[in-house]
C-alpha positions in Angstrom: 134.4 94.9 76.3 136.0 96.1 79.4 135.0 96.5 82.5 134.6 100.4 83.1 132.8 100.8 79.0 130.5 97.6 80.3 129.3 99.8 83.4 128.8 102.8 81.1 127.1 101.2 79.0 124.4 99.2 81.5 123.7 103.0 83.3 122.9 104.1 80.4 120.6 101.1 80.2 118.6 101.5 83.7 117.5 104.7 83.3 114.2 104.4 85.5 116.7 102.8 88.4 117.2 105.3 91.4 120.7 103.1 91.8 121.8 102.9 88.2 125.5 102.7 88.6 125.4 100.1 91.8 123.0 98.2 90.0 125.2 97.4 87.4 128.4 97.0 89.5 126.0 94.3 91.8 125.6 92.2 88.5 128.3 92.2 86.9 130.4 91.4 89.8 127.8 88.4 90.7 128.7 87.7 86.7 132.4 87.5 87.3 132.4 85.8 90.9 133.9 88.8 92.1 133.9 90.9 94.9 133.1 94.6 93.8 136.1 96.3 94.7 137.9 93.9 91.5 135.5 96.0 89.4 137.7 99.3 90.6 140.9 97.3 90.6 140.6 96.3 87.5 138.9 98.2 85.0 140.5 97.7 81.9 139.7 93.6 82.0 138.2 92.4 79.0 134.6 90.4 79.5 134.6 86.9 77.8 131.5 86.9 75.3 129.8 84.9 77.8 130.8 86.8 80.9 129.1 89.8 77.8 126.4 87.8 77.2 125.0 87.5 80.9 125.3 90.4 81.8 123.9 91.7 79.4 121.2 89.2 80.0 120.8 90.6 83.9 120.7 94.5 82.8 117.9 93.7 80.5 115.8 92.1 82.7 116.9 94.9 85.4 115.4 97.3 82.6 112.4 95.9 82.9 112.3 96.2 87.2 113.1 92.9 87.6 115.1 93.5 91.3 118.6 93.0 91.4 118.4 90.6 94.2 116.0 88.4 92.4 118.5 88.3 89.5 121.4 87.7 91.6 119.6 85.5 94.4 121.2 86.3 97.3 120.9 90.1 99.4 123.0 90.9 102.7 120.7 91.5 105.5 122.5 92.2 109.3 125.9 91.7 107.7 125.1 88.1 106.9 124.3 86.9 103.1 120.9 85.4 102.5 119.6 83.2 99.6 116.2 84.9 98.1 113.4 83.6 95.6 110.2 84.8 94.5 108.7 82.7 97.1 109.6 85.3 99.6 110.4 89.2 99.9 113.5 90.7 99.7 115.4 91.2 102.9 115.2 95.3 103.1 117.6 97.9 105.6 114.6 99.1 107.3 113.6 95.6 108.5 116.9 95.9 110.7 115.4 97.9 113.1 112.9 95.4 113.9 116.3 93.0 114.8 117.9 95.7 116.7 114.9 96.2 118.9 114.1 93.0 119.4 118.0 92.2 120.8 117.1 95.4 123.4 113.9 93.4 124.4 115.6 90.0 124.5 117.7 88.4 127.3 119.9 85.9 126.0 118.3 82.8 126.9 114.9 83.8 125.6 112.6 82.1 123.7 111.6 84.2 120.2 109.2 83.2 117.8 108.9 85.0 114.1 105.8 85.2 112.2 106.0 85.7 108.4 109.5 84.4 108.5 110.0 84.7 104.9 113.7 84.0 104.2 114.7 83.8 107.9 116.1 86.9 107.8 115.0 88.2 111.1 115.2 85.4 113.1 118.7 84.2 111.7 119.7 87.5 112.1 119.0 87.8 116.3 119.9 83.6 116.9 122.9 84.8 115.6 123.5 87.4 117.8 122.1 85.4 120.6 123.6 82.5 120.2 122.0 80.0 123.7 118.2 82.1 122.8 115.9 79.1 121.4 114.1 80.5 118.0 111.3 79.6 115.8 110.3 80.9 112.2 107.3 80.3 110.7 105.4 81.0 107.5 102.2 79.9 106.1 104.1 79.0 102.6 106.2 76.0 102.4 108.1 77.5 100.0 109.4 79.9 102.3 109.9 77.4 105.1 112.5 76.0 102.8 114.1 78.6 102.0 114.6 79.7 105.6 115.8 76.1 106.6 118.5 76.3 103.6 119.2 79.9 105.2 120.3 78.1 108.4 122.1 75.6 107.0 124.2 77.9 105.3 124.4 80.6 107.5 125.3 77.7 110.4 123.5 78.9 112.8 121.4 75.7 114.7 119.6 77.1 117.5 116.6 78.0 115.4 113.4 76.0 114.0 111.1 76.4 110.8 107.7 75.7 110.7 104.5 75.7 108.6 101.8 77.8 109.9 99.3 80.4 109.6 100.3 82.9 112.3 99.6 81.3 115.9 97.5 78.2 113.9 100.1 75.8 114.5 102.0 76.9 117.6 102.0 75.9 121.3 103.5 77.5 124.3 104.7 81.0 125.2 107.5 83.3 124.5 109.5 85.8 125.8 109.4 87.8 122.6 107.5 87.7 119.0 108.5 89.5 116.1 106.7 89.6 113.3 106.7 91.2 109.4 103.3 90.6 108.5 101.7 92.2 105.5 100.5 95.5 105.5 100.4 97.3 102.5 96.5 98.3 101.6 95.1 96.4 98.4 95.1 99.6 96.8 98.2 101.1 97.3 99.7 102.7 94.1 103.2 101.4 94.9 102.1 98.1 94.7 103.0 98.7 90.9 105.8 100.3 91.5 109.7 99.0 91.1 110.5 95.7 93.5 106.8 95.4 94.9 105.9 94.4 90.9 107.8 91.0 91.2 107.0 89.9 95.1 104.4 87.8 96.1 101.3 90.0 97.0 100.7 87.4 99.6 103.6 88.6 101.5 103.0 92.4 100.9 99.1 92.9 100.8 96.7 92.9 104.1 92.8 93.6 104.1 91.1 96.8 106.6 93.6 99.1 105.1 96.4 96.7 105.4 95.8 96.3 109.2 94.1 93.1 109.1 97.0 90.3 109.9 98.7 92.7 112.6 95.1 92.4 114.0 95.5 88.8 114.2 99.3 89.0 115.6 98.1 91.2 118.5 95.3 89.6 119.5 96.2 86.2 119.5 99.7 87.4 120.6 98.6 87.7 124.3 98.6 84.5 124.3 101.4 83.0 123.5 104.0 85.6 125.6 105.3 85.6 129.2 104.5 88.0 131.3 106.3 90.7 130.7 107.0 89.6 127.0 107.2 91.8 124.2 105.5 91.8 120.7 107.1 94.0 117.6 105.7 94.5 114.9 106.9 96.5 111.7 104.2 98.6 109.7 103.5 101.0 107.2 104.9 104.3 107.3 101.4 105.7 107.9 100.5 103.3 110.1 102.2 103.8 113.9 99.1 105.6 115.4 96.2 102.8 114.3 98.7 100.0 115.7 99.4 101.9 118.5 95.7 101.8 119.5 95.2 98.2 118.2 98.3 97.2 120.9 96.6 99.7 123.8 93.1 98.2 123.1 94.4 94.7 124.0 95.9 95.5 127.3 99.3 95.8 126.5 101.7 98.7 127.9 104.8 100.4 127.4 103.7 100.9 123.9 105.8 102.9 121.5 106.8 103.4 117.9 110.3 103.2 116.7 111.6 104.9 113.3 113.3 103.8 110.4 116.5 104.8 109.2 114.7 107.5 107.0 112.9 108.7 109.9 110.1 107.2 109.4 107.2 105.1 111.6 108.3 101.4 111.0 108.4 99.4 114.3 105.4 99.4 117.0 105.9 97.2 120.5 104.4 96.2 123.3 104.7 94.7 126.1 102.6 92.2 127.9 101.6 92.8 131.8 103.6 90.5 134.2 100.6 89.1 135.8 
């Protein structure tokens, strides 16, 4: 089959998918070993019955909400590509916001600690901007640890560490800045069975009081382990910018403010730590 009738054929395919088309174009090119624009280039190419048979393979499980970067492994994240399992979440555009503030907050020799590093994306992501900053990731699953460290590696980017630990359990000393994706998402959310949230680990998504509890935690214990004058981000529900406001307020930080997503949206809440 060619290229263009395989692409018809998989959007008609994905019908629930809000990016049918792309979808389809993502795997099939990961099928080939190609970048996409080869896909526009060169349309009439016929698909080996095994280049057929995969892909075919990948739109059927993408029928089924499987997400595509799950399928394909891998997902682009600050212009840099990172490996992804199920161990972790996917890498997603509104997380970049947490990255671009925390670069505003950071000086370049500072010292940045991640919490919930998942696939390393936001730590990778500023070490790599700041190249002489000194950066630790950690997460409470191994799994993810090792998936971050293999991140590194093949991103080659060296001045950052992974770790084991839950939240602050296993960490000494103080930082300049924290960052941190924790879970949020209420036990009871109805998009919890909804598209890419169905195949991620709940661990990673789901936080008691109303999803509030681990961001809770961060604050708290986040006084102390920042410099004066150190900054704590967090990124939160959509819903959720006024209640974390107050949760940074009532633990003596200041210069507290909520930053918005790309859709405009409540997604980033900081503060910053008195310089005693």
């Amino acid at each position: 089959m060619r290229i263009d009738k395989a692409l018809s054929k998989a959007t008609v395919a994905l019908p629930y998918s809000d990016s049918a088309l792309l979808d389809a174009k993502v795997l099939l090119a990961f099928v080939l070993n190609k970048e996409a624009i080869y896909l526009l280039t060169w349309p009439e190419h016929e698909l080996t019955p095994d280049q057929q048979a995969s892909f075919d393979t990948l739109i059927a499980q993408r029928s089924k909400g499987m997400p595509v970067a799950y399928l394909t492994g891998e997902r682009e994240f600050w212009s840099l590509l990172f490996k992804v399992n199920r161990s972790t979440l996917i890498p997603r555009a509104d997380t970049e916001i947490l990255v671009e503030q925390a670069l505003q907050y950071s000086k370049s020799t500072a010292n940045i600690l991640d919490l919930g590093t998942g696939t390393g994306a936001v730590i990778l992501s500023i070490a790599d901007e700041l190249s002489d900053a000194r950066c630790i990731g950690i997460d409470v699953n191994v799994d993810a640890v090792s998936l971050a460290l293999e991140n590194a590696s093949n991103l080659n980017i060296s001045n950052v560490c992974f770790y084991q630990s839950n939240w602050f359990d296993n960490i000494t000393g103080k930082f300049d800045t924290i960052v941190s994706n924790p879970p949020y998402i209420d036990k009871k959310d109805p998009h919890l069975d909804c598209r890419d949230m169905r195949f991620e680990p709940l661990s990673a998504l789901v936080a008691n009081d109303k999803g509030l509890s681990d961001i809770k935690i961060i604050i708290e214990k986040g006084k102390n382990h920042l410099k004066g004058a150190g900054c704590l981000l967090i990124e939160h529900g959509f819903e959720q910018g006024y209640a974390v406001q107050q949760l940074f307020k009532q633990n003596g930080y200041h210069a507290v403010k909520t930053i918005q997503d790309y859709g405009k949206n409540d997604r980033v809440t900081l503060g910053v730590l008195k310089n005693d």
